[in-house]
C-alpha positions as CSV (number, residue, x, y, z in Angstrom):
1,X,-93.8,117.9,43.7
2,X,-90.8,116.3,42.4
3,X,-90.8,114.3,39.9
4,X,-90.2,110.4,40.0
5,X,-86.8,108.8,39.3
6,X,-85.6,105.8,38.6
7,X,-82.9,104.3,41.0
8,X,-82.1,100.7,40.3
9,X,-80.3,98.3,42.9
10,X,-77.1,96.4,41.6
11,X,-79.2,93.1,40.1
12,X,-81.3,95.5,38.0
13,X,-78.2,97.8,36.6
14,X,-76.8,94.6,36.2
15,X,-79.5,93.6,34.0
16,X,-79.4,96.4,32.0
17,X,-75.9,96.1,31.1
18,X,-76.6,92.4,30.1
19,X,-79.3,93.5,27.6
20,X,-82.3,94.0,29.3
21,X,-82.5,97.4,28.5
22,X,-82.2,97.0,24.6
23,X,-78.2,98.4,23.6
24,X,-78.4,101.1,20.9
25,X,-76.7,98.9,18.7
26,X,-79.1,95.8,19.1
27,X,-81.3,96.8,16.1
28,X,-78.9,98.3,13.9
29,X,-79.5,97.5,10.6
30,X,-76.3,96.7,8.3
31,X,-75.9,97.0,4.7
32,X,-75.6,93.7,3.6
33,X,-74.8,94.5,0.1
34,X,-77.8,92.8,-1.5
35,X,-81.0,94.3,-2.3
36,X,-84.6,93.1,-3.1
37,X,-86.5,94.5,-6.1
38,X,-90.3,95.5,-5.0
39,X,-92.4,98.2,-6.9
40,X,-89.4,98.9,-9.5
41,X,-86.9,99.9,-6.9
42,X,-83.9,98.7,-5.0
43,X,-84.4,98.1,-1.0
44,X,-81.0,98.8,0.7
45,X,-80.1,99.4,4.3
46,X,-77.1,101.9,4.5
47,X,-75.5,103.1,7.7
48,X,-76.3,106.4,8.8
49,X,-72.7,108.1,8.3
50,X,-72.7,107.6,4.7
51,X,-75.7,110.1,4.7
52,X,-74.8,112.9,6.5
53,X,-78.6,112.7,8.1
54,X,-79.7,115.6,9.7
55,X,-83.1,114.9,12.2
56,X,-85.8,117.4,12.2
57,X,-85.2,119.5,15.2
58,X,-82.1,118.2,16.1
59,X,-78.6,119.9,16.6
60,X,-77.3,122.8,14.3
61,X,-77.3,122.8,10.1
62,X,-75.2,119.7,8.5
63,X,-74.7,118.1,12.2
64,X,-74.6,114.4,11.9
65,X,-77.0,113.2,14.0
66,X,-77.8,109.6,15.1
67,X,-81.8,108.1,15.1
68,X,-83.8,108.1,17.5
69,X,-82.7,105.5,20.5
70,X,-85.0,103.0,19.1
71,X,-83.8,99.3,19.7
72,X,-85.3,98.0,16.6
73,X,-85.8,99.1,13.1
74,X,-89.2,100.6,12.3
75,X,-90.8,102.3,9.4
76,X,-90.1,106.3,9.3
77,X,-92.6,108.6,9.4
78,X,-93.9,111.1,7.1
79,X,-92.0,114.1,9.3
80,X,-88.8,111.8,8.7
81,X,-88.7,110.5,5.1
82,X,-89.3,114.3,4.3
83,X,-86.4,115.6,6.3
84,X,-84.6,112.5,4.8
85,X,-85.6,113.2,0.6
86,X,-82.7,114.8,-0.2
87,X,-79.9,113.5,2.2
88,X,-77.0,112.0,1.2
89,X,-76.1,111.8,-3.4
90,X,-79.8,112.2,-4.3
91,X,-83.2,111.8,-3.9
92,X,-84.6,108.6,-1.7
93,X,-87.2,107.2,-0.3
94,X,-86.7,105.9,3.1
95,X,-88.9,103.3,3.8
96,X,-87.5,102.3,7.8
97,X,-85.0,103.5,10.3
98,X,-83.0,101.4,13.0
99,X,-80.3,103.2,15.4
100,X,-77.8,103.9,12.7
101,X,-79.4,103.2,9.7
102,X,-81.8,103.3,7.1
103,X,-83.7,101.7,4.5
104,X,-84.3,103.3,1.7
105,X,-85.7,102.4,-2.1
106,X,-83.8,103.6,-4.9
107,X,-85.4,104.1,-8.4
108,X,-89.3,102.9,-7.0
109,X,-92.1,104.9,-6.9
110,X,-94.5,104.0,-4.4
111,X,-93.1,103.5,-0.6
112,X,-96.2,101.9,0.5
113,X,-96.3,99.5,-1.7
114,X,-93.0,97.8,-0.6
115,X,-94.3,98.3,3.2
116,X,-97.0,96.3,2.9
117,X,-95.4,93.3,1.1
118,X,-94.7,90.8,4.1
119,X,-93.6,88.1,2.6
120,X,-91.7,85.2,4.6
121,X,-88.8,85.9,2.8
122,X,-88.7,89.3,3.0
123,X,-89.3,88.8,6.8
124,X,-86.8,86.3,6.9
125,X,-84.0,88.9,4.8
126,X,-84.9,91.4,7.0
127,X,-84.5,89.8,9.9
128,X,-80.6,88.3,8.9
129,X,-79.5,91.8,8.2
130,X,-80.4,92.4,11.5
131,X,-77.4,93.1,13.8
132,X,-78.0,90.8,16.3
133,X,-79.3,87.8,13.6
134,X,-75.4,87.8,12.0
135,X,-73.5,86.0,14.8
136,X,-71.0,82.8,13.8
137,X,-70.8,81.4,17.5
138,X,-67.5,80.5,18.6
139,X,-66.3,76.7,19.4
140,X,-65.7,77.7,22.7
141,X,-69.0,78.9,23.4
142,X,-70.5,75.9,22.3
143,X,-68.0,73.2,23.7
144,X,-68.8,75.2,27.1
145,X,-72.3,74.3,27.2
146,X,-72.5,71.1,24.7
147,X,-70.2,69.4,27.9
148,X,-73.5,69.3,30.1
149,X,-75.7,67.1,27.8
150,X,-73.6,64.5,26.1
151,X,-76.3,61.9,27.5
152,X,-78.7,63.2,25.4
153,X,-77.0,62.4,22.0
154,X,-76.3,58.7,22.0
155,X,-78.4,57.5,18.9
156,X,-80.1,60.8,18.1
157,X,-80.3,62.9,15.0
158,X,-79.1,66.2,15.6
159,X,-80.6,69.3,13.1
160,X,-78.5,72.4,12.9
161,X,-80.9,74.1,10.9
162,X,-79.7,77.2,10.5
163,X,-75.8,76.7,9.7
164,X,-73.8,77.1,7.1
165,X,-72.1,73.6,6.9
166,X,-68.7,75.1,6.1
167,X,-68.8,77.7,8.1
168,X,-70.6,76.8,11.2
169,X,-69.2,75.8,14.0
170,X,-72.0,73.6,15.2
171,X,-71.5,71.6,12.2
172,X,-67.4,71.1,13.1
173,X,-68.6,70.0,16.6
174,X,-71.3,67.0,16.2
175,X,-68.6,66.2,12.8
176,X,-65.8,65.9,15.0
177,X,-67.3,64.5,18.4
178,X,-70.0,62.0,16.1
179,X,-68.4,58.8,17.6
180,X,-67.9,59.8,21.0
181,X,-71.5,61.0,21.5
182,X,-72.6,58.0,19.5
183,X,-74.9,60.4,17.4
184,X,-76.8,58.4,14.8
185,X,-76.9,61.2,12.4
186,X,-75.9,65.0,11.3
187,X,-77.9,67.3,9.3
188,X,-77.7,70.8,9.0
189,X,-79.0,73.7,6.5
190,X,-78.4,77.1,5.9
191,X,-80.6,79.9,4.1
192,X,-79.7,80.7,0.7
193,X,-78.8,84.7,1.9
194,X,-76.1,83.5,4.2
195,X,-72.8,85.0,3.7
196,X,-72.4,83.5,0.6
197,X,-68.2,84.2,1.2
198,X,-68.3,81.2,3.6
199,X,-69.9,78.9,1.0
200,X,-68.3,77.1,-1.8
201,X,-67.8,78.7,-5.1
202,X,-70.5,76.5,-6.7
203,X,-73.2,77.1,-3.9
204,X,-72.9,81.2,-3.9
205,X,-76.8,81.7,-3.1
206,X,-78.3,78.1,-3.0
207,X,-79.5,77.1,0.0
208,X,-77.8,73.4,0.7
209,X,-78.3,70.6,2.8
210,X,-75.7,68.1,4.5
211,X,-76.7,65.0,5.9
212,X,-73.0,63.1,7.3
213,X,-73.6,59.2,9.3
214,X,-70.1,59.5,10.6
215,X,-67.0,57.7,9.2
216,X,-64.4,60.2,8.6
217,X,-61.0,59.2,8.8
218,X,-58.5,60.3,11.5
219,X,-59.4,62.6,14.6
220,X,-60.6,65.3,12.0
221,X,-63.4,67.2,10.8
222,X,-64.7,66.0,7.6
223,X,-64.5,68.3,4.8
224,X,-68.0,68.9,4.1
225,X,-67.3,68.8,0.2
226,X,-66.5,65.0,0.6
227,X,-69.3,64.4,2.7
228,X,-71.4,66.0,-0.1
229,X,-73.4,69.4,-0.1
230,X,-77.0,69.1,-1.7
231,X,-78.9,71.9,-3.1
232,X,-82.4,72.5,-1.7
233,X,-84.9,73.1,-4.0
234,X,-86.3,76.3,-2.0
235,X,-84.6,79.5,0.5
236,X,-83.5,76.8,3.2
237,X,-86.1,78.9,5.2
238,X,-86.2,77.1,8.8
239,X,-90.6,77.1,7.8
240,X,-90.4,75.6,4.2
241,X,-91.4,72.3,3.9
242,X,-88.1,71.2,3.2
243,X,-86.6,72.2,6.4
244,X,-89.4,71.0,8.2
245,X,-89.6,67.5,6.6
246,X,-86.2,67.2,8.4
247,X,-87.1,68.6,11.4
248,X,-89.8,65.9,12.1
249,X,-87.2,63.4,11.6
250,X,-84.4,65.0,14.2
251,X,-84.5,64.1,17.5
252,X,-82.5,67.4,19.2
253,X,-82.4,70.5,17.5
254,X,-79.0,72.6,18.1
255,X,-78.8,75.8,16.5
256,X,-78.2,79.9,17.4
257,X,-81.4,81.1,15.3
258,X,-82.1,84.0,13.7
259,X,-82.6,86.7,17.2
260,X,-85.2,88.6,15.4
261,X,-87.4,85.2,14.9
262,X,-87.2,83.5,18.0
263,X,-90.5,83.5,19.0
264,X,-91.8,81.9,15.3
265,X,-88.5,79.5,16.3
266,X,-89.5,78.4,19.3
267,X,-93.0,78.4,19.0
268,X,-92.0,75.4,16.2
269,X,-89.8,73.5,18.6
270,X,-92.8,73.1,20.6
271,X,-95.5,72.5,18.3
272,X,-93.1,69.4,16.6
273,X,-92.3,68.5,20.2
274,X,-88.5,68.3,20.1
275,X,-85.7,68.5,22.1
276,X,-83.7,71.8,21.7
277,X,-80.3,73.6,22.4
278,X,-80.7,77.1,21.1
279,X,-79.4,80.6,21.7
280,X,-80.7,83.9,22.2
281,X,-80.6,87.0,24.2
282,X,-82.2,86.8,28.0
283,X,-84.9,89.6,26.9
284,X,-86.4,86.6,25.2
285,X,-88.1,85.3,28.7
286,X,-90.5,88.7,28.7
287,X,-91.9,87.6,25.5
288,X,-95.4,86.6,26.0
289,X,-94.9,83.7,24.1
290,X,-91.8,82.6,26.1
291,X,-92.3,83.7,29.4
292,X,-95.1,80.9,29.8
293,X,-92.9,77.8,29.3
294,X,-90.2,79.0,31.6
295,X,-93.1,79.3,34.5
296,X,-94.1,75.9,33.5
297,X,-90.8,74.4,33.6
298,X,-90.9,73.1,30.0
299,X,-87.8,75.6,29.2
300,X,-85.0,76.5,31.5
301,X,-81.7,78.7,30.7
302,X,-79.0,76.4,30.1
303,X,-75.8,76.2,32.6
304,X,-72.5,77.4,31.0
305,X,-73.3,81.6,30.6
306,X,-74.5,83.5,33.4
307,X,-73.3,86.9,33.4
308,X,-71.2,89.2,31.3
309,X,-71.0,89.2,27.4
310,X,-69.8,86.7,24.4
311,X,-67.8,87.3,21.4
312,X,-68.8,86.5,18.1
313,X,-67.4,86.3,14.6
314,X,-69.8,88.7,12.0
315,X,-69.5,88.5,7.9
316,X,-67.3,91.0,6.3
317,X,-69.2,93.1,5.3
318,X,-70.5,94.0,8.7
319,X,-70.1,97.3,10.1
320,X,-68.3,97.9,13.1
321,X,-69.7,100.4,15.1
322,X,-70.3,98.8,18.1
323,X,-68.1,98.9,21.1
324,X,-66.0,96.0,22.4
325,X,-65.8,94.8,18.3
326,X,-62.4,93.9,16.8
327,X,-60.4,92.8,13.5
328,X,-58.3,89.7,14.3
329,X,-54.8,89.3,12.2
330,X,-56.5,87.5,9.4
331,X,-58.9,90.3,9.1
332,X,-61.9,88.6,10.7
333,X,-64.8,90.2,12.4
334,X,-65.6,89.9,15.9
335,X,-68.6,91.8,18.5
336,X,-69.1,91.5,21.8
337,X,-72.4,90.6,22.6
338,X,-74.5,91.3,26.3
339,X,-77.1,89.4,27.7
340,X,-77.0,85.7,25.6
341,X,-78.3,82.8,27.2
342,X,-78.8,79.3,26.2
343,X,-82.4,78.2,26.2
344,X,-83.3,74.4,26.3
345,X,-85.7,71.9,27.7
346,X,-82.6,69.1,28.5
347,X,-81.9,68.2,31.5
348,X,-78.1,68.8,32.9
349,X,-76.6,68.3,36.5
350,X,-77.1,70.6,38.9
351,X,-80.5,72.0,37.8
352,X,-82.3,70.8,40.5
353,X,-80.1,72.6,43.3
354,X,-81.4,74.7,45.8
355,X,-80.4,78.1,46.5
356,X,-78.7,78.5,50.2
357,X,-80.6,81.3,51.6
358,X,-79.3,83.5,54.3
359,X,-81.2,85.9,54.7
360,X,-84.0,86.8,57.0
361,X,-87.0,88.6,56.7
362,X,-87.5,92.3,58.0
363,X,-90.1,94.8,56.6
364,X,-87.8,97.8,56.7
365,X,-85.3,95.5,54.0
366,X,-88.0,94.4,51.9
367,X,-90.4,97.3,50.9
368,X,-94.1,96.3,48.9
369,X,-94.7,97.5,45.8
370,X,-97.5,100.0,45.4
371,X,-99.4,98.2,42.5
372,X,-99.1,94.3,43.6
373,X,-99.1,92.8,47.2
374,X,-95.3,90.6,46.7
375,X,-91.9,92.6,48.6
376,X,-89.4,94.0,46.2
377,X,-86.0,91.6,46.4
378,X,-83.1,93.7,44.7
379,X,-80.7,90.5,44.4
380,X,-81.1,86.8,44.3
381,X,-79.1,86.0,46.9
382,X,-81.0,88.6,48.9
383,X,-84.5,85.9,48.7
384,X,-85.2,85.2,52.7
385,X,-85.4,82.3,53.6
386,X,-88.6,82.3,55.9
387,X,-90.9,84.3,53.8
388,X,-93.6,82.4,52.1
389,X,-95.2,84.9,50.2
390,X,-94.7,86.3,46.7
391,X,-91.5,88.0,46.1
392,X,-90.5,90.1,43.0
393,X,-86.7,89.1,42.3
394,X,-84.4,90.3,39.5
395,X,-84.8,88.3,35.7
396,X,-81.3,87.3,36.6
397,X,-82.6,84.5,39.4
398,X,-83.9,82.2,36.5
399,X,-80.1,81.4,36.2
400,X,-80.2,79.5,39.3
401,X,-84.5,78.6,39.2
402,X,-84.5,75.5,41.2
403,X,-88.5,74.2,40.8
404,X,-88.5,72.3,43.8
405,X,-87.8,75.0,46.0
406,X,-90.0,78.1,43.9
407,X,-92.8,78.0,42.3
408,X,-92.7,81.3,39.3
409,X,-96.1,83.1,39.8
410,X,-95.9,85.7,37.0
411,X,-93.5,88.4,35.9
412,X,-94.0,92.6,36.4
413,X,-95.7,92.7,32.7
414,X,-98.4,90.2,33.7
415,X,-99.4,90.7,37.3
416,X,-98.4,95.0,37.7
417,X,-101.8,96.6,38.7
418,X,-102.6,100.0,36.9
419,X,-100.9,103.0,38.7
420,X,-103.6,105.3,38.1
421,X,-105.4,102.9,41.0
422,X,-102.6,103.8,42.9
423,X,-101.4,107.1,42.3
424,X,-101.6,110.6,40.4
425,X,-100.3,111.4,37.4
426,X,-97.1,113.0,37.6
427,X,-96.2,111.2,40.6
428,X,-94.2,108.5,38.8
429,X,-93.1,107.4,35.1
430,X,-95.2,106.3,32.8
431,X,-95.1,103.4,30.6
432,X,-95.6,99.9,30.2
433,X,-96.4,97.3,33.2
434,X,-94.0,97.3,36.0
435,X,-94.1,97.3,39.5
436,X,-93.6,100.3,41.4
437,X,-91.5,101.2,44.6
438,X,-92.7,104.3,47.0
439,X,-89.7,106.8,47.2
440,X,-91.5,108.1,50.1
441,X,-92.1,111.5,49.5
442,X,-95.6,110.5,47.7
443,X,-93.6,109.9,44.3
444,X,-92.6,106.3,42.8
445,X,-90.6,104.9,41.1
446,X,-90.3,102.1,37.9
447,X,-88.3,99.0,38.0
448,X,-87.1,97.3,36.0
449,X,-89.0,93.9,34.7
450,X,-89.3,91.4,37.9
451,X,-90.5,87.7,38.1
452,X,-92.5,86.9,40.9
453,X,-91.7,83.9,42.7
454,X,-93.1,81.9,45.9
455,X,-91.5,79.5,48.4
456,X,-92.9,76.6,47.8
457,X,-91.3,75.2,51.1
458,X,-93.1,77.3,52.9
């Protein structure tokens, strides 16, 4: 019997390419120069090609050789830190392994003890040398999306709290629109391991704090040395007590968190019940966590991105390995980056609209899938318009989710029966849930993730 293959329609390769299916480069860990001292030793995430790594059982003698394709960094096991003792200058340890790098302790003696210390800040450095946690977003992205909600400002606090005041964009956008949004007040913060070559001289690690009331003089952006920087007595860690003090006091909360924490981020937006513009990547919605408060309408993908990628400036230090990345004249950094999506709970025009269906329903166009009773749709604008039952649709539709017209049921990873109910082993691909499509020669095949939605007009 042949063996099962994916084929995915346009919407789902379409997905992929936005992100979906997690890019190699997405958890590549870079070195960012700094290191933390646990058990006697130096932690220190090196790229791959400064190794001259060569994986067990993989490609002739000396070959440089690339990990695993593993979308985030994980810790390396015992098969792998022994292939990987003598790479490179010297005896290591390696401790983790993302895409194209590693983490290894230098001078330490006990792995496991560094493993096992979890600490938030350790977490938290972790997570901003991740790849996809070191992106400076561009004015134009934000003035893009910021144009849809200037209702929502007038005599509100705004919290940027994780932004570099001279080197954030955010900032330079509440500073220099303050008066004509009528914003009451400014704050932002930054953690102490930010790029401390955007940060003045006298604040090279401090974590600092800017509060600005408006007032600056001329159609200008306030230098945020007059307004004043403050130093914070802790890491400006988005969860210290300092940071959240100012967080109950905000009113909207406008920021492009750390990617690797955006569940912890979100989960806090909703627990101090505040109003939030945020971004992230669209794989976000299959969180368990997040999933939930898009099906209850309580957060909804903001208007301005819908497809296609985003550039974003990176530190200096930042490798770049990834396609589609650039060095502008001045030699700044700059990635392109697949699958972001604003996430928010404001309201903007045009949410409400419904979709113009055109199509009708036949059984020959819209197959069941074999491990939940809903048809397979393979693009949005493909939903018929006269069938009232549940429908799988592409993760994509959420883009143009109109409430009033569908009700969200569930998604592939919460309502995808077992296949072995269904089917043999061998007869399709294993792995987590998803719904399942008969190729009709008594073999299946795995889509990707799928929301599940119902007319509710119907």
């Amino acid at each position: 019997m042949k063996s099962s293959r994916v084929r995915g329609d346009k919407d789902e390769i379409t997905e992929a390419k936005a992100g979906l299916v997690e890019p190699e480069e997405r958890g590549c860990l870079a070195d960012r120069g700094r290191g933390g001292s646990r058990a006697g030793g130096e932690i220190r995430w090196v790229p791959l090609v400064e190794k001259k790594v060569v994986w067990p059982g993989r490609g002739p003698s000396g070959a440089l050789r690339r990990a695993p394709r593993d979308p985030r960094p994980r810790f390396a096991s015992p098969r792998e830190r022994a292939a990987l003792a003598t790479a490179g200058t010297g005896p290591l340890q390696v401790l983790a392994l993302g895409p194209t790098c590693l983490c290894e302790l230098v001078g330490g003696s006990d792995y496991r003890s560094v493993v096992t210390t979890t600490t938030r800040n350790l977490d938290l450095r972790e997570a901003r040398r991740a790849k996809a946690d070191e992106f400076y977003t561009s004015m134009n992205v934000i003035e893009l999306e910021l144009q849809h909600y200037a209702r929502h400002f007038e005599d509100k606090i705004v919290y940027c709290n994780c932004d570099d005041p001279q080197s954030s964009n955010f900032f330079r956008y509440f500073a220099l629109n303050f008066e004509r949004l009528g914003l009451k007040k400014l704050i932002t913060t930054c953690y102490r391991d930010s790029d401390t070559s955007q940060l003045a001289r006298s604040y090279p690690t401090r974590a600092v704090r800017l509060e600005y009331t408006g007032g600056a003089k001329g159609n200008r952006v306030p230098d945020p040395r007059e307004i004043g920087l403050a130093d914070l007595s802790g890491d400006g860690d988005f969860r210290s007590d300092e940071a959240l003090a100012l967080l109950r006091q905000a009113d909207v909360i406008v920021t492009n968190p750390p990617f690797s924490l955006f569940r912890e981020f979100v989960s806090q937006l909703f627990e101090f019940q505040k109003k939030f513009l945020i971004l992230g990547n669209m794989n976000a919605l299959t969180y368990k966590e997040i999933f939930p408060l898009f099906q209850s309408d309580r957060m909804w993908y903001g208007p301005s991105i819908r497809s296609g990628d985003r550039e974003f400036r990176v530190p200096d230090d930042y490798p770049l390995f990834a396609a589609g990345s650039r060095l502008d004249a001045d030699g700044n950094k700059y990635v392109r980056v697949k699958g972001v999506r604003w996430f928010t709970n404001l309201e903007y025009e045009g949410r409400h609209d419904e979709l113009d269906l055109q199509m009708t329903y036949r059984a020959h166009l819209y197959p069941k899938y074999a491990n939940f009773d809903a048809i397979h749709v393979g693009r949005t604008k493909h939903i018929p318009v006269d069938y009232g039952g549940p429908m799988g649709v592409p993760i994509s539709y959420l883009d143009k989710h109109s409430p009033a017209q569908f009700e969200i049921l569930g998604s592939s990873k919460t309502l995808a029966g077992p296949m072995t109910d269904v089917a043999k082993r061998g007869t399709y691909q294993q792995g987590g849930p998803r719904f399942y499509l008969p190729n009709g020669d008594g073999t299946y095949r795995r889509m990707y993730d799928r929301i599940v939605i119902r007319n509710k007009q119907l």
